[in-house]
SEVEX-906610 format. One record per residue (C-alpha): residue in one letter; y, z, x. Coordinates in steps of 0.25 Angstrom, whole numbers, plus 5000, padded with zeros to 4 digits. Layout:
+---+------+------+------+
: r :   c2 :   c3 :   c1 :
+---+------+------+------+
: A :    Y :    Z :    X :
...
+---+------+------+------+
//
This chain:
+---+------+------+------+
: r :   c2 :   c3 :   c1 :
+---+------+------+------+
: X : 5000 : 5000 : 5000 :
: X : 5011 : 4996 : 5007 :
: X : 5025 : 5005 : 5005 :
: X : 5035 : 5004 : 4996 :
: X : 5049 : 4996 : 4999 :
: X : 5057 : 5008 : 5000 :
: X : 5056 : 5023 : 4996 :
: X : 5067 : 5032 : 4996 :
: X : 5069 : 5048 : 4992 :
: X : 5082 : 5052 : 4983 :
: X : 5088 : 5068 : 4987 :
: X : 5097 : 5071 : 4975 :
: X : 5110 : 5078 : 4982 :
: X : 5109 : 5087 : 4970 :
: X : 5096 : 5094 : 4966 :
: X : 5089 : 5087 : 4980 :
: X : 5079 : 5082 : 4970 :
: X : 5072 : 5070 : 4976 :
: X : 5073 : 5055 : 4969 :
: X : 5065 : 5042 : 4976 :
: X : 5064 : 5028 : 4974 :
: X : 5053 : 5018 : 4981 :
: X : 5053 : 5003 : 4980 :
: X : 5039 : 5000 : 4982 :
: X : 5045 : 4983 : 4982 :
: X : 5054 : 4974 : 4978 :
: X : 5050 : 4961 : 4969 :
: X : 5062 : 4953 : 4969 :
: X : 5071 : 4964 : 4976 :
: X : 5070 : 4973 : 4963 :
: X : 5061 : 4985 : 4962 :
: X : 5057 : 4991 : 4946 :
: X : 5052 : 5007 : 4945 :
: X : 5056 : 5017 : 4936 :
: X : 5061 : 5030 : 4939 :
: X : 5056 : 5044 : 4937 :
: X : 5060 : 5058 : 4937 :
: X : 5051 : 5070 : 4937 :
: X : 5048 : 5083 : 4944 :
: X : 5041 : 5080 : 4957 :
: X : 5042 : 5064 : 4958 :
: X : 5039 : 5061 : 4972 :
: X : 5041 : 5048 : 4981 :
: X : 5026 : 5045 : 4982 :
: X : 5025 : 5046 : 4967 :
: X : 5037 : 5036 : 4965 :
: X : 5032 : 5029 : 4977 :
: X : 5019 : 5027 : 4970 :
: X : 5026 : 5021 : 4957 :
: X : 5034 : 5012 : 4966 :
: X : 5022 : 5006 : 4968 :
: X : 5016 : 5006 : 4954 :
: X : 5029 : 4999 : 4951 :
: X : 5027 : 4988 : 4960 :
: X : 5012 : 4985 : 4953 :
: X : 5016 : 4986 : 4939 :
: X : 5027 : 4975 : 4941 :
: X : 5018 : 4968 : 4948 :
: X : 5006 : 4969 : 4936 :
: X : 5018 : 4964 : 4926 :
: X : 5020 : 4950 : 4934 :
: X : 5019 : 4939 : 4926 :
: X : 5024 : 4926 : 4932 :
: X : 5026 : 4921 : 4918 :
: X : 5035 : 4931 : 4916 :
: X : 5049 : 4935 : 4917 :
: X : 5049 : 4948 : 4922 :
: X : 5045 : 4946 : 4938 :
: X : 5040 : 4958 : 4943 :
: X : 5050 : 4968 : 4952 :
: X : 5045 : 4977 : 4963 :
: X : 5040 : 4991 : 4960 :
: X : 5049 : 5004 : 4962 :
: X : 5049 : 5019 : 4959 :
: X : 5060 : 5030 : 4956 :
: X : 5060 : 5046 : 4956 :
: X : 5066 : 5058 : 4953 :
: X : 5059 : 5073 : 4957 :
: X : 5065 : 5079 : 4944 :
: X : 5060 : 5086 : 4932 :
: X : 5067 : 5075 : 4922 :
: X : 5071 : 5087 : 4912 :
: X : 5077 : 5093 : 4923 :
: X : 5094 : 5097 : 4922 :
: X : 5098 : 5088 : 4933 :
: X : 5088 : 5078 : 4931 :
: X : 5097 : 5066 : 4926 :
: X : 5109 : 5068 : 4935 :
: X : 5098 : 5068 : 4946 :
: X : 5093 : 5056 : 4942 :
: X : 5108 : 5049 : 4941 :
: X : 5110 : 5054 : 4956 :
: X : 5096 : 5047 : 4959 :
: X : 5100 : 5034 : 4951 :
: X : 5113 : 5035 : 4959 :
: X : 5107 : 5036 : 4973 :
: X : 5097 : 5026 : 4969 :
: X : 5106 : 5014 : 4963 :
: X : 5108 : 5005 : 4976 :
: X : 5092 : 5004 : 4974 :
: X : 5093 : 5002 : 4958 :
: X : 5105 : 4992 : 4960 :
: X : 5097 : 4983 : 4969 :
: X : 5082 : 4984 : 4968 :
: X : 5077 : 4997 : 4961 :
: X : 5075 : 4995 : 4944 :
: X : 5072 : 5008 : 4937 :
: X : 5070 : 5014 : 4925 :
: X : 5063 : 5025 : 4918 :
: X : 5052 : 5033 : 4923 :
: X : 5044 : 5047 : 4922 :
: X : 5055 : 5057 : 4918 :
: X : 5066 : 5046 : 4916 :
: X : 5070 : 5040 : 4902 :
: X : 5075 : 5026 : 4903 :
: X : 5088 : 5031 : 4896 :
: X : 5090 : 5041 : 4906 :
: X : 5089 : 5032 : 4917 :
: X : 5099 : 5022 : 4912 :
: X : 5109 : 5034 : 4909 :
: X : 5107 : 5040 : 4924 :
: X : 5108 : 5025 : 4931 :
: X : 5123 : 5021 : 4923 :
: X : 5126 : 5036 : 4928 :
: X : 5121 : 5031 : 4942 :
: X : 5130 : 5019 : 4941 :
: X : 5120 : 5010 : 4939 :
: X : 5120 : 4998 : 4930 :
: X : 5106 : 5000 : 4926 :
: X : 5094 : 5005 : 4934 :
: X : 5087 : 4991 : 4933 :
: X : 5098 : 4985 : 4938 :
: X : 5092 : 4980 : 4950 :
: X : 5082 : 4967 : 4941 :
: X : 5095 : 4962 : 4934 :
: X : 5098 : 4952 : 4946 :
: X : 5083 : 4947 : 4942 :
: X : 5085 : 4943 : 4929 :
: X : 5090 : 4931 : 4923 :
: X : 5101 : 4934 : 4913 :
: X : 5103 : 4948 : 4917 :
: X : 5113 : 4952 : 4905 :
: X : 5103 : 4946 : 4894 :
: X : 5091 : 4953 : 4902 :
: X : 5098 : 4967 : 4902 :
: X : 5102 : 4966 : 4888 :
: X : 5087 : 4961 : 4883 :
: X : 5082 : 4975 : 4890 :
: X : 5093 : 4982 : 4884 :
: X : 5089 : 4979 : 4870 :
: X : 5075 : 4982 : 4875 :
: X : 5078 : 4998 : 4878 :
: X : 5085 : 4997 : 4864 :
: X : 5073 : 4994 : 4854 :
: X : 5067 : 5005 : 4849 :
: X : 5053 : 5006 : 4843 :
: X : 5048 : 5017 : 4833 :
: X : 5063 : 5024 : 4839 :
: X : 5057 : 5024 : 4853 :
: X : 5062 : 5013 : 4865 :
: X : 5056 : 5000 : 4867 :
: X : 5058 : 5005 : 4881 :
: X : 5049 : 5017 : 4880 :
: X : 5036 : 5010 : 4872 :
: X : 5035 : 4998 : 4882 :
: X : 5026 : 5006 : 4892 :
: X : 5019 : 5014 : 4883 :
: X : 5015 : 5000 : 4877 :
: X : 5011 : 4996 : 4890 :
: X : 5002 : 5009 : 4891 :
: X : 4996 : 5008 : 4878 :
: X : 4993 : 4994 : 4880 :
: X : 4986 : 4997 : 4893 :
: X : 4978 : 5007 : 4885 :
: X : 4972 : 4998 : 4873 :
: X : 4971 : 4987 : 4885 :
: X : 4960 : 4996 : 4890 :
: X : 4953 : 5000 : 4878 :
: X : 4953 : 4985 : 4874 :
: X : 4945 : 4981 : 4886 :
: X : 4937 : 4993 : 4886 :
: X : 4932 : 4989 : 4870 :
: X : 4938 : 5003 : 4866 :
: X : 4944 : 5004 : 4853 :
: X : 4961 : 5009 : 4851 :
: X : 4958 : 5017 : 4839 :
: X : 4950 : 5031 : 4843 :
: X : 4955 : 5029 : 4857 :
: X : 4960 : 5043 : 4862 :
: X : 4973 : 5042 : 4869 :
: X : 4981 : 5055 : 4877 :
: X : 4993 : 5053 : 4884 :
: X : 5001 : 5061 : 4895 :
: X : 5015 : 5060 : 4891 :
: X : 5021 : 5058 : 4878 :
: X : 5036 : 5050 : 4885 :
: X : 5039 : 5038 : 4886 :
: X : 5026 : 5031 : 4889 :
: X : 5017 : 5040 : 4884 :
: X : 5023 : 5041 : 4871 :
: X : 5024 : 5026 : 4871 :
: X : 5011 : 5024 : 4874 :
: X : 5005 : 5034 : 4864 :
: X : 5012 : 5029 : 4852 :
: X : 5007 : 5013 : 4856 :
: X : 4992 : 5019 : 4859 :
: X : 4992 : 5028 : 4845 :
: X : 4997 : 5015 : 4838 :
: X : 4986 : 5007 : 4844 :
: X : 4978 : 5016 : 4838 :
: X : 4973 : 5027 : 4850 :
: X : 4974 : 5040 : 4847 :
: X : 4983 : 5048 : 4856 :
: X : 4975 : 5063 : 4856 :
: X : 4984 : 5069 : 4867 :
: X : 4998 : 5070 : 4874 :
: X : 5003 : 5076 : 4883 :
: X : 5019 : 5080 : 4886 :
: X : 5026 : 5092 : 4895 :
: X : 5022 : 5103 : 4885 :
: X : 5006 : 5099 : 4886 :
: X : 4997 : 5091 : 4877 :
: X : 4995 : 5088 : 4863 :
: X : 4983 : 5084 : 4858 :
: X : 4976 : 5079 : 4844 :
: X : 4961 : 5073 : 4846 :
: X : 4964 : 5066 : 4832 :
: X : 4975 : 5060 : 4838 :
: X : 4993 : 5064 : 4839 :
: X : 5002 : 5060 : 4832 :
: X : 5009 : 5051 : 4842 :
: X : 5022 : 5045 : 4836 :
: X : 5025 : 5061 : 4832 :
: X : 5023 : 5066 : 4845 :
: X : 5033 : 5055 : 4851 :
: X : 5043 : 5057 : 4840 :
: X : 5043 : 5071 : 4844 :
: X : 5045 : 5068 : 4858 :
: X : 5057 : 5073 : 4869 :
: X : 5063 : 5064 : 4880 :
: X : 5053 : 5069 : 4889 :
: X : 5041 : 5066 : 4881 :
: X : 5040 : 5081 : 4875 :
: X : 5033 : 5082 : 4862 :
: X : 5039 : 5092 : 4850 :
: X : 5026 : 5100 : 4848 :
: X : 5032 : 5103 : 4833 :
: X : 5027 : 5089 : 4830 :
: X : 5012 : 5091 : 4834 :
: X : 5002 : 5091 : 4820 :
: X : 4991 : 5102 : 4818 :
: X : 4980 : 5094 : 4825 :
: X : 4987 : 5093 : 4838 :
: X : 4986 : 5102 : 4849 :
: X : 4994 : 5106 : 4860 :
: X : 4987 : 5107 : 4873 :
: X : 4991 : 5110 : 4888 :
: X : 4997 : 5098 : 4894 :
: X : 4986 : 5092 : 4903 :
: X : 4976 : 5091 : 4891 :
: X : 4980 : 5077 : 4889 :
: X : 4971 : 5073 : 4902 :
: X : 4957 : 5079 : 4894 :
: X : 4961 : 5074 : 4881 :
: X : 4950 : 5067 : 4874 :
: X : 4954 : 5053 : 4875 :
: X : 4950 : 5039 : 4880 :
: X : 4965 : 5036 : 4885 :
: X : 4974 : 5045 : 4894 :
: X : 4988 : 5040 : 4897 :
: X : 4995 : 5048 : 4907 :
: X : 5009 : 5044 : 4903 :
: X : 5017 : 5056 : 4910 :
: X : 5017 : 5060 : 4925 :
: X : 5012 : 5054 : 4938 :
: X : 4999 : 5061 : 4944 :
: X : 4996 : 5067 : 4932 :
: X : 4980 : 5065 : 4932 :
: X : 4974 : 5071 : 4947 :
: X : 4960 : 5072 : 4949 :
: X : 4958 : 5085 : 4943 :
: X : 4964 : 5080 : 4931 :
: X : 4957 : 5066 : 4929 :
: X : 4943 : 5076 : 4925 :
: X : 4948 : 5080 : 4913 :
: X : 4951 : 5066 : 4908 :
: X : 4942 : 5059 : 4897 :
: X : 4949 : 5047 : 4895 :
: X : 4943 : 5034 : 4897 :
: X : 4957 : 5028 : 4901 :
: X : 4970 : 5035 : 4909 :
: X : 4982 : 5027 : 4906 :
: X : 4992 : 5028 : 4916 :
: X : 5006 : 5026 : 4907 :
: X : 5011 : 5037 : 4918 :
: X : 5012 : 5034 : 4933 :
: X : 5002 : 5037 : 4942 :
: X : 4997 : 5048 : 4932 :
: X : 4983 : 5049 : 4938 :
: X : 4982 : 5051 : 4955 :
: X : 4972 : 5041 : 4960 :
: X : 4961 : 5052 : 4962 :
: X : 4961 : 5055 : 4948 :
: X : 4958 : 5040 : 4946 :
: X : 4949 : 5039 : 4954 :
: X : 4941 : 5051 : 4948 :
: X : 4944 : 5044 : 4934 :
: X : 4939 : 5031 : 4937 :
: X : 4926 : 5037 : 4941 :
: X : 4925 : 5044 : 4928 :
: X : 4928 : 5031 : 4922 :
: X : 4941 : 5034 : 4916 :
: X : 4950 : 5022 : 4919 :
: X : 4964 : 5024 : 4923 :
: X : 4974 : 5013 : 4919 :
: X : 4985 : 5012 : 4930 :
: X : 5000 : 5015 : 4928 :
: X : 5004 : 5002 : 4935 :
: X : 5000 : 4994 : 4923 :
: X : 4997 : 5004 : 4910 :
: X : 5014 : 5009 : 4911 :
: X : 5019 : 4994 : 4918 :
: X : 5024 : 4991 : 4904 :
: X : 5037 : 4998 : 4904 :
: X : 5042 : 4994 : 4916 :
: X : 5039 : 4978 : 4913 :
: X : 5045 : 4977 : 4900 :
: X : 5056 : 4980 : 4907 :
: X : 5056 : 4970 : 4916 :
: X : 5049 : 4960 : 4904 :
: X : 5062 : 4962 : 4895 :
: X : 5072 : 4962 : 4906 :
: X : 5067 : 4949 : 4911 :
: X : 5065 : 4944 : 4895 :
: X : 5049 : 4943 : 4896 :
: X : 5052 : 4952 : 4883 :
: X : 5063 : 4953 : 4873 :
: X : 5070 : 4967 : 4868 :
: X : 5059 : 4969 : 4858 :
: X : 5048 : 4981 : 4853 :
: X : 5037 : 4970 : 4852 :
: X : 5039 : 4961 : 4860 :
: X : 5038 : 4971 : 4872 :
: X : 5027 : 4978 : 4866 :
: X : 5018 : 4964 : 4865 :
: X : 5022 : 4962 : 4880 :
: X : 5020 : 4973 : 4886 :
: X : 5005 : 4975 : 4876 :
: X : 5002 : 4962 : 4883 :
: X : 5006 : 4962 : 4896 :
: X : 4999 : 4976 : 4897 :
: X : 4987 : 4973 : 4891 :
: X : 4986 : 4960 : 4899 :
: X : 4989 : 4970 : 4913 :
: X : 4980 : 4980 : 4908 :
: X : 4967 : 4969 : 4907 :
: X : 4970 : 4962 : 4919 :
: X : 4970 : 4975 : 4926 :
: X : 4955 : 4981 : 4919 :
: X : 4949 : 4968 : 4921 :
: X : 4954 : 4968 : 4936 :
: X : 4948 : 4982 : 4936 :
: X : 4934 : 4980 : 4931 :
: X : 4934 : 4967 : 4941 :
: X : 4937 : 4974 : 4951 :
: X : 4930 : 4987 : 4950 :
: X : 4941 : 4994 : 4952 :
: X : 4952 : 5003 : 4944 :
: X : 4964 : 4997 : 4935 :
: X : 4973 : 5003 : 4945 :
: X : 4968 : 4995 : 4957 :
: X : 4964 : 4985 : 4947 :
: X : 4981 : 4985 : 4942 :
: X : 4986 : 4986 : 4959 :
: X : 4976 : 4973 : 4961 :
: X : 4983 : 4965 : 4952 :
: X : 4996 : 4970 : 4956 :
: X : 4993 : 4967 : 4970 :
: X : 4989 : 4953 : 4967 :
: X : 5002 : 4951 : 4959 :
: X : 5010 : 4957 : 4970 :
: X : 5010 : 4945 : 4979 :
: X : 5012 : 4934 : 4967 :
: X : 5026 : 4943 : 4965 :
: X : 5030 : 4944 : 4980 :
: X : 5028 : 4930 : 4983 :
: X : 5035 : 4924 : 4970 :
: X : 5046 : 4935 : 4970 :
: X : 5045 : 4942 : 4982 :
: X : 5046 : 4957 : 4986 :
: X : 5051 : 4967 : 4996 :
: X : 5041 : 4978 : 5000 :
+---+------+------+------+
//
């Protein structure tokens, strides 16, 4: 694995909390990663989704398309997000960091990070907008800007188009499987870690494909119901941070300590919270059939490799949660208009398209869907470099 371009660490003057931003390429002198913030984030952890940022773009190339693949980068912050000081630390970060965000850095939200609040935090910063860097690449810049605009402005069921777009691309990834797998969507037992933006999203798509969602998991533990939850109550009852109100929970549901979610009785587990969040201790409690990674880099390679001798499959991070991050780039560059169904249909086929070619490779290969996802990635690597080229 060759290093990343660049890798720098951030000292905040004020609290001397530390911030770090690694390039791990440039496709077209332009970098995308999303930025996170949370209590403990390190450089080898943001260094590691760097990385993972580079693959998923390069899974998502399609020479048909208009979207062209970008480079892959990372942003942190070692802060509790619910922290006091938490936003004007990330304005002083966003500050320090805009000579790399005006020329080659494009980010967005993350772990910890609202989309909102990072768009509030970079105008403070001076910044024109933190994807700045991709509007030389476009075509008609004005009519590109404003398409995604009225994107992030269509609402569905009173939630942003903005927030379902991965959980879509999860949930896809999911019924992907248990299609190939002969498995049938109704009866199929789903628990999820993380009720925020992507594990909320995904468990509403999952519950209307007609899984059954027995488990999730927030801050304040685990609540569970083995004849299923009412999901569209819990997310209604949601805080920004993906908190559910207790109050709402009905007689049959129970509440349970918070790393219950991991035994639950379930085919499909979705880890949609925190990174390293199944080790190898924790992977022997799992009964699931399938771990879904809507998280990044939820289980540590150990635990994986422990799972895939128990036959439990994991379905990496670089292509179950890649669905956010490319309808970005799909509606910027007009592969999709500002529209609920039209993304949705995009992002269901381009997933489940993703999601088949990476099993198949797996099972001809004998291998695991992670290796399975960085062997097509590194075949598609060099197609990119040589049509567009890169700096790494």
């Amino acid at each position: 694995m060759t290093a990343p371009l660049m890798s720098l660490t951030w000292t905040d003057h004020v609290t001397g909390r530390r911030g770090f931003l690694v390039v791990d390429r440039l496709v077209r002198g332009v970098a995308s990663g999303g930025l996170r913030m949370r209590a403990g984030c390190t450089l080898d952890e943001v260094t590691g989704l760097a990385r993972g940022m580079t693959m998923k773009e390069a899974l998502h190339y399609d020479p048909e398309g208009r979207y062209v693949p970008l480079g892959g980068a990372k942003g942190g912050i070692d802060c509790d997000p619910r922290d006091p000081g938490a936003y004007g630390l990330l304005v002083r970060y966003l500050r320090a960091m805009k000579p790399y965000i005006e020329a080659f850095w494009t980010t967005g939200e993350d772990l910890g990070l609202t989309q909102d609040t990072v768009d509030r935090a970079a105008a403070e910063a001076g910044l024109v907008s933190s994807i700045q860097a991709v509007y030389p690449l476009l075509d008609d810049e004005v009519t590109a800007r404003r398409r995604l605009a009225d994107a992030f402005a269509v609402e569905v069921d009173g939630i942003g188009l903005d927030e379902l777009v991965g959980g879509c691309g999860v949930a896809e990834s999911v019924l992907a499987a248990l299609d190939r797998a002969g498995v049938p969507h109704a009866g199929t037992r789903v628990a999820v870690q993380g009720l925020g933006t992507m594990g909320g999203a995904t468990a509403r798509f999952l519950a209307r494909a007609g899984l059954t969602v027995v488990a999730v998991a927030d801050i304040k533990g685990t609540v569970a119901n083995p004849a299923g939850l009412d999901v569209d109550a819990l997310l209604a009852a949601r805080d920004g941070y993906g908190t559910v109100d207790r109050a709402v929970l009905r007689p049959g549901d129970r509440e349970l300590p918070g790393d219950a979610w991991l035994a639950a009785e379930a085919e499909v587990l979705v880890p949609a919270a925190v990174s390293y969040a199944i080790d190898t201790a924790d992977q022997e409690r799992i009964r699931a059939r399938w771990v879904v990674e809507a998280a990044n880099m939820p289980v540590l390679p150990e635990a994986e490799e422990l799972l895939a001798v128990r036959g439990v499959t994991v379905l990496p991070d670089v292509v179950v949660n890649s669905g956010t991050n490319a309808w970005w780039w799909w509606t910027l560059f007009g592969d999709i208009g500002p529209d609920a169904e039209e993304a949705f249909a995009h992002t269901r086929r381009s997933m489940r398209a993703l999601v088949e070619l990476m099993l198949a490779r797996a099972e001809a290969d004998g291998t695991t869907p992670r290796a399975a996802a960085h062997a097509i990635a590194a075949d598609r690597l060099p197609v990119i470099a040589e049509r567009f080229g890169w700096y790494r």
